[in-house]
C-alpha positions as CSV (number, residue, x, y, z in Angstrom):
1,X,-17.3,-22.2,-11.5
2,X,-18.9,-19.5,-9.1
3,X,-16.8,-17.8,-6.2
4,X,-18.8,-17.7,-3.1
5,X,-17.4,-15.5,-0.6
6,X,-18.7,-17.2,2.9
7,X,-19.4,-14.7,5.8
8,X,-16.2,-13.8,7.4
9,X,-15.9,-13.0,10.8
10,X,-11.5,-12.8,11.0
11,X,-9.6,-11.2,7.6
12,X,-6.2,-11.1,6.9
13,X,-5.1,-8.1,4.3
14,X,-1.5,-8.1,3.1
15,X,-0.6,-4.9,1.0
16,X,2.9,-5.2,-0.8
17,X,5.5,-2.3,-1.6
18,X,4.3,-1.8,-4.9
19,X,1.2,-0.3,-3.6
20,X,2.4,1.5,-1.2
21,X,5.3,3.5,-2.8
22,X,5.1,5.5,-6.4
23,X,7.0,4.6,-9.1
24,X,9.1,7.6,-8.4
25,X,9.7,6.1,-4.8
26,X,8.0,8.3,-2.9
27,X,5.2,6.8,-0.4
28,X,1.9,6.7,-1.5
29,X,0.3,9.0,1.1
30,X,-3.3,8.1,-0.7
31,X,-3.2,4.6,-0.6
32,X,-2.5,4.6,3.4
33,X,-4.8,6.6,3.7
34,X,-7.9,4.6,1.8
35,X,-6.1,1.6,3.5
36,X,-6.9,3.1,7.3
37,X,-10.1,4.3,6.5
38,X,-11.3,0.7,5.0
39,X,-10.2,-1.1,7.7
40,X,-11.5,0.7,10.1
41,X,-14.9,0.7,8.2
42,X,-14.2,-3.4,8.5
43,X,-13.6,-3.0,12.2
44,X,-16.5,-1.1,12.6
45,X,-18.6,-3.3,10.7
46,X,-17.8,-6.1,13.0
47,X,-14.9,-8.2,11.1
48,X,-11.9,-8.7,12.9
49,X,-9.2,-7.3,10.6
50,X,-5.1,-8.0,10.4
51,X,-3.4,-6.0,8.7
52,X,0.3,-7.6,6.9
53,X,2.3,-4.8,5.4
54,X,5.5,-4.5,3.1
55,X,7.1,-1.6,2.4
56,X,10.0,-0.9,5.3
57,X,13.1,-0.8,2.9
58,X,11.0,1.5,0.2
59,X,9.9,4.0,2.6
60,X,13.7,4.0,4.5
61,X,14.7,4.6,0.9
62,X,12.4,7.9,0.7
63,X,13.4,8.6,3.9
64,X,17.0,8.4,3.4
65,X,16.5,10.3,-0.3
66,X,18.1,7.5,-2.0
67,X,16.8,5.8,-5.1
68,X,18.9,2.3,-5.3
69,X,18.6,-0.1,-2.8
70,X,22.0,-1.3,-1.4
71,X,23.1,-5.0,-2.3
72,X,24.6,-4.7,1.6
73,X,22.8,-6.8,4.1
74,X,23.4,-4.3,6.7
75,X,23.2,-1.7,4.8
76,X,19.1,-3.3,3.6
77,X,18.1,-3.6,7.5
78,X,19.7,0.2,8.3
79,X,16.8,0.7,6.2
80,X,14.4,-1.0,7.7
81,X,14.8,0.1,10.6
82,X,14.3,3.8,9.5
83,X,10.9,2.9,7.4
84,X,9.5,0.9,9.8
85,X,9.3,3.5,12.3
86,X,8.0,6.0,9.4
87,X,6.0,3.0,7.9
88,X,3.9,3.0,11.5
89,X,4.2,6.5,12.0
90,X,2.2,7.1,8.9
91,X,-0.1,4.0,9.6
92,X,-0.8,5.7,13.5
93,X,-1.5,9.2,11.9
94,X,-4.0,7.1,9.5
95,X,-5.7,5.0,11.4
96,X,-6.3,7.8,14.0
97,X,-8.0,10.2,11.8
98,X,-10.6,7.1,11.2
99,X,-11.2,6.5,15.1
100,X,-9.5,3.0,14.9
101,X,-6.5,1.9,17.2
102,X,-3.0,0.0,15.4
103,X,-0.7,-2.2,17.1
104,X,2.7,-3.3,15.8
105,X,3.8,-7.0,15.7
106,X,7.3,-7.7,14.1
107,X,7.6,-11.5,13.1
108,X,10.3,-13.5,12.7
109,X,9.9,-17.2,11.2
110,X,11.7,-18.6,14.6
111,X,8.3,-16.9,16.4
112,X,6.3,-19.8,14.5
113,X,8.3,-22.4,14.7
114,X,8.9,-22.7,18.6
115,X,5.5,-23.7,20.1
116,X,6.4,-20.8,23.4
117,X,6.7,-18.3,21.2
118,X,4.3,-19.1,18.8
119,X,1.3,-19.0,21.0
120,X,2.3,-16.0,22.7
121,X,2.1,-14.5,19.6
122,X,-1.3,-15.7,18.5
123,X,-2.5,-15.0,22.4
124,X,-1.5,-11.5,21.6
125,X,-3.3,-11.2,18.3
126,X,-6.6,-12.5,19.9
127,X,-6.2,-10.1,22.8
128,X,-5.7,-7.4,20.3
129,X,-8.5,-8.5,18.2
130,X,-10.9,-8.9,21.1
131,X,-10.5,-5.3,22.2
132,X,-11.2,-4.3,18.6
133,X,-7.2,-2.9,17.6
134,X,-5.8,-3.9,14.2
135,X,-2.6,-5.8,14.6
136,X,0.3,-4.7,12.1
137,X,2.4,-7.2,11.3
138,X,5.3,-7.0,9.0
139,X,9.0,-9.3,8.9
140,X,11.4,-8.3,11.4
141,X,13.7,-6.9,8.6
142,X,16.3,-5.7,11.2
143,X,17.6,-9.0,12.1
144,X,15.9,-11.4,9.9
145,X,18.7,-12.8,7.8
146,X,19.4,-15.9,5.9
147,X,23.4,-15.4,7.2
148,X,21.9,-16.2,10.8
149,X,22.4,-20.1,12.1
150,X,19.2,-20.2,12.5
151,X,15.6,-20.3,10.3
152,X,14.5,-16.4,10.5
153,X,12.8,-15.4,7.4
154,X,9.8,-16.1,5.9
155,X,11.2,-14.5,2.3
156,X,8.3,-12.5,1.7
157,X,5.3,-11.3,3.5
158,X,3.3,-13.0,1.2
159,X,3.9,-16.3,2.8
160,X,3.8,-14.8,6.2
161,X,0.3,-13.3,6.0
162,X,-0.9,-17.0,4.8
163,X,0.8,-18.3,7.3
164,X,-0.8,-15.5,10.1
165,X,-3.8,-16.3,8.3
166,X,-4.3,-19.8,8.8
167,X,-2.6,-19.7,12.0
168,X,-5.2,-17.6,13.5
169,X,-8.1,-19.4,11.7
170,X,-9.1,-16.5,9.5
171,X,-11.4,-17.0,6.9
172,X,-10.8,-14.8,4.1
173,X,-6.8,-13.4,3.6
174,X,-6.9,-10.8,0.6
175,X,-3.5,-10.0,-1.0
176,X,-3.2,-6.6,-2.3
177,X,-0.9,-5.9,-5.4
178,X,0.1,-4.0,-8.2
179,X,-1.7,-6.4,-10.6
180,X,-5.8,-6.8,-10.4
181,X,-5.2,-11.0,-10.5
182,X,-4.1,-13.6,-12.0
183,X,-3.8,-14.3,-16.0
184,X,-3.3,-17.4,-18.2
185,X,-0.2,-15.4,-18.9
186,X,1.8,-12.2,-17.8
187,X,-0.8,-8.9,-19.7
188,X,2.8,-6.8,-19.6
189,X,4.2,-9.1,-22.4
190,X,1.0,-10.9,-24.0
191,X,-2.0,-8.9,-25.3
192,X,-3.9,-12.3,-25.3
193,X,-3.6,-12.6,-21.3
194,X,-6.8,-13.2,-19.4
195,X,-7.8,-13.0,-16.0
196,X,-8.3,-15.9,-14.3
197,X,-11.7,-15.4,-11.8
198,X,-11.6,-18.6,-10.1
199,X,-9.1,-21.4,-9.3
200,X,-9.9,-23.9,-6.6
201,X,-7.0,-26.1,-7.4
202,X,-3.5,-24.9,-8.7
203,X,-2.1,-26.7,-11.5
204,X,1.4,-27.7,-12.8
205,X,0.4,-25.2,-16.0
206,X,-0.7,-22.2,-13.7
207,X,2.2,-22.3,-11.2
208,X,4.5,-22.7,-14.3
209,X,2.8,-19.6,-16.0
210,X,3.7,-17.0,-12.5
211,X,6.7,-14.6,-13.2
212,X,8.6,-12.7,-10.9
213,X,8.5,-9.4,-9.4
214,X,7.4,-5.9,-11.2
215,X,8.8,-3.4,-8.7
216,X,12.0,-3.0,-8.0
217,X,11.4,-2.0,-4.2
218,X,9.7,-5.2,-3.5
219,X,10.6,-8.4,-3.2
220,X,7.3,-10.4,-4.0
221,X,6.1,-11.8,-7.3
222,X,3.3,-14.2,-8.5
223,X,5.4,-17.1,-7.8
224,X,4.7,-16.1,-3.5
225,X,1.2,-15.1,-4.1
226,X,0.4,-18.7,-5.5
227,X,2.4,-20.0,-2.7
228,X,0.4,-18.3,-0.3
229,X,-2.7,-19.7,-2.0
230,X,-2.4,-22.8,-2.0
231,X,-1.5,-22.4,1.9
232,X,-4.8,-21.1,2.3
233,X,-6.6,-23.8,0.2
234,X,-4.7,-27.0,1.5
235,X,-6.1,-25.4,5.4
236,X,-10.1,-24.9,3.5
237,X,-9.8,-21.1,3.2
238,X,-10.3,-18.6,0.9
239,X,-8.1,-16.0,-0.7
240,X,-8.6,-13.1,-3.2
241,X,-5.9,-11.4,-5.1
242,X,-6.8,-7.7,-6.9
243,X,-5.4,-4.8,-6.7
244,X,-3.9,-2.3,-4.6
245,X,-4.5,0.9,-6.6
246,X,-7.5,1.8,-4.4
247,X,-8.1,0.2,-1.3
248,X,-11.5,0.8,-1.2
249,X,-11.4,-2.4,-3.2
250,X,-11.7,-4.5,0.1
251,X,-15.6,-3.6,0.6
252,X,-16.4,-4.8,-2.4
253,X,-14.1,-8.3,-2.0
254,X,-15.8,-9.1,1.4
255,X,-19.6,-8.3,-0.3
256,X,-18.4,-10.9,-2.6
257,X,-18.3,-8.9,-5.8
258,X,-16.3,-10.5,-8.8
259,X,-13.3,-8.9,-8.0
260,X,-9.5,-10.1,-9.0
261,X,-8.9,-13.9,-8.4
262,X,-10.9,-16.0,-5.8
263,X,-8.7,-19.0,-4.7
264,X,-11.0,-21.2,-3.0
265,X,-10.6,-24.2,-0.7
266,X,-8.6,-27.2,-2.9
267,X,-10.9,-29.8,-4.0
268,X,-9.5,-33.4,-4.1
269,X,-7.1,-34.3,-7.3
270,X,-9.4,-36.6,-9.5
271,X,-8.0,-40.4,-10.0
């Protein structure tokens, strides 16, 4: 089957930590940089662009010149407090030098699930969107906890920037991360792996076959990245996953070039 990228006039782009910090865990001042300027290119070309970003706790941990993050609740959201002001600092700096304007949105799950709240939010978004400026979003890390009463967290930004997508009717969301798709099996462990271009309907096999996270500054794995797929497809959208190594990438995803995996809308289960 043939991936057809329809026009889009609304994207959603979630990068995770992996792509943004080095190995080393020191912030990948490149890839923020490619990142600004393709999004602004986006912006420029007419798409409306959203940007979801990861990355709060691993840049708090540069910050802070640490290199293991603490198993303290408290001690995690310190550090995300300290990132996510360096996290937009860098973003601003960015997204400047390419003539584009950034705003920052900080989500909780409660925002979506009281209708108030909820459509102030996407009211923002639109507003922000209309005057051509590309909304930030990341999780409120700070007080989203699951030792709150109440439902805060999304657990990963990959379900939150399906859930931003389809939420703000986009048509396309492409996830960024530190592997260029999905394979029949994980290419770290088996040579035999291969890249899967196309799935318009997730099986019991491929959601069996995801592992878990390969960074240990993020908190995101293929298991959320399918999740977030078939979010998109059950609402009739579209989703690509590649890479993150060079943001660039995103041109060539919106021409509709045979990039990474194109998750398209979910066709009806046969019998």
């Amino acid at each position: 089957m043939q991936r057809i990228i329809t026009p889009c006039r609304r994207i959603v782009v979630k990068i995770g930590t992996s792509s943004l910090i080095h190995a080393n865990g020191k912030v990948n001042l490149q890839t923020i940089d490619r990142l600004a300027y393709v999004l602004a290119a986006l912006t420029n070309q007419g798409q409306e662009v959203v940007l979801v970003t990861s990355g709060a706790i691993g840049v708090g941990l540069d910050r802070m010149k640490l290199t293991t993050r603490p198993q303290a609740i408290a001690q995690q959201q310190a550090l995300a407090a300290i990132g996510q002001s360096e996290l937009m600092r860098l973003y601003a700096q960015r997204f400047a030098d390419y003539d584009a304007q950034a705003a920052q949105l900080l989500l909780t799950h409660d925002v979506f699930e009281f209708p108030g709240s909820r459509q102030h939010v996407l009211d923002t978004i639109d507003a922000l969107l209309a005057a051509k400026v590309i909304p930030v979003i990341n999780e409120n890390d700070s007080v989203a906890t699951d030792e709150l009463d109440h439902r805060t967290t999304f657990g990963d930004n990959d379900q939150l920037s399906a859930l931003v997508a389809t939420r703000i009717d986009a048509d396309l969301l492409i996830v960024l991360s530190d592997i260029d798709g999905l394979y029949s099996a994980d290419p770290r462990k088996d040579p035999s792996a291969h890249l899967i271009p196309v799935l318009t309907q997730l099986s019991d096999q491929v959601l069996a076959g995801a592992s878990g996270t390969g960074s240990r500054f993020g908190t995101g794995g293929m298991v959320t990245k399918l999740k977030a797929a078939a979010t998109m497809m059950a609402a009739g959208k579209q989703m690509v996953l590649c890479s993150g190594a060079d943001p660039r990438v995103l041109l060539k995803v919106v021409a509709g070039a045979p990039i990474g995996t194109w998750f398209g809308p979910e066709r009806a289960k046969e019998g």
